[in-house]
N, C-alpha and C positions, 0 to 999 in steps of 0.2 A: 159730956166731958168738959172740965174746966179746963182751962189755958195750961193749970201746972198738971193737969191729968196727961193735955197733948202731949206739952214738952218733955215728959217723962217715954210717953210714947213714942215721942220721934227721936229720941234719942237711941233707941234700940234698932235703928236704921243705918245698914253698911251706908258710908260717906265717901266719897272721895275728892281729893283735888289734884290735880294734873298738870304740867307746865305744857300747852301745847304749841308747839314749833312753827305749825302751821298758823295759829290765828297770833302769835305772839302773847298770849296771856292766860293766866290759871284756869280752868275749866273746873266746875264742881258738880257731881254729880250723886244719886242717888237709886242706881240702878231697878232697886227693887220697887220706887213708888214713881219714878218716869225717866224718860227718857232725856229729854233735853237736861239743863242745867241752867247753872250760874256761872260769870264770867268777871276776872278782874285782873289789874295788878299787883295785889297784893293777897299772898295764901291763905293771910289769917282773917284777912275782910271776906274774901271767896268762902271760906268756911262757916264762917260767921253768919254771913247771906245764904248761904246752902242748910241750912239750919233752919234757920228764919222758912224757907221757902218748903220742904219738908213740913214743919208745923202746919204751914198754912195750906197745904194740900190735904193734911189731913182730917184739918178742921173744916176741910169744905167738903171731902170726903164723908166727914159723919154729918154735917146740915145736910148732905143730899140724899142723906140714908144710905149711903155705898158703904158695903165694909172693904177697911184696907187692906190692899194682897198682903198675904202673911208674912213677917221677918221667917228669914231662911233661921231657922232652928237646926238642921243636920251638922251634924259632928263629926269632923272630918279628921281621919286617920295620920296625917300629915306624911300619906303616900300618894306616888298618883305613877303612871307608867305613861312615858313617851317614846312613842316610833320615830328614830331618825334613822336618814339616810349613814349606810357606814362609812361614807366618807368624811361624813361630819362627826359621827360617832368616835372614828380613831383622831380626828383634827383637835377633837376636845379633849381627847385621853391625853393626847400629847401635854396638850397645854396645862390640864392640870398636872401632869406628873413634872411637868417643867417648873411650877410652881411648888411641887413638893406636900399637895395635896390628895385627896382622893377624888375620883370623879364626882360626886354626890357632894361635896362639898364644896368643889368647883362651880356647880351648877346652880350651889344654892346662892351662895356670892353673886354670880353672874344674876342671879334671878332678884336678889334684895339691890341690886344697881336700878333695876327700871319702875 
């Protein structure tokens, strides 16, 4: 593979960057081709270098003749079910009918915050 074959390649890799509270700075990660990361103060350097590092795992990946674990391809329903306790259950109801919404949509706001 050439350089723009990789970079094509690694681009179809989930990314993430994180603010973490603990270490005071952005965490970048690449869950599906390792585990550790990239680290900085600024998100868009963080991504940038989590990129970069991505690329180069996979290019050492194929010099060492490993093939790389598969991009998740499944297709997700955009359902999923969660067991909570029903004290938490009615605490949420509350709070979204106090806001004037539906649970499910309460939930999903709550879940697009983190």
């Amino acid at each position: 593979m050439n350089k723009e074959e990789i970079k094509k390649a690694a681009s179809k890799y989930v990314k993430f960057v994180e603010w973490s509270e603990e270490d005071r700075v952005y965490i970048g990660r690449c869950p599906e081709l390792f585990g550790g990361g990239v680290h900085g103060s600024e998100p868009v350097k963080v991504f940038e270098d989590l990129c970069l590092a991505v690329e180069d795992v996979l290019e050492h990946k194929l010099k060492d003749h490993k093939k790389p674990e598969k991009v998740t391809r499944k297709k997700y329903s955009g359902k999923f079910i969660v067991r909570v306790d029903s004290h938490l259950h009615r605490a949420i109801s509350i709070q979204a009918e106090e806001k004037g919404v539906s649970l499910n949509q309460y939930i999903i706001e709550k879940l697009q915050l983190t």
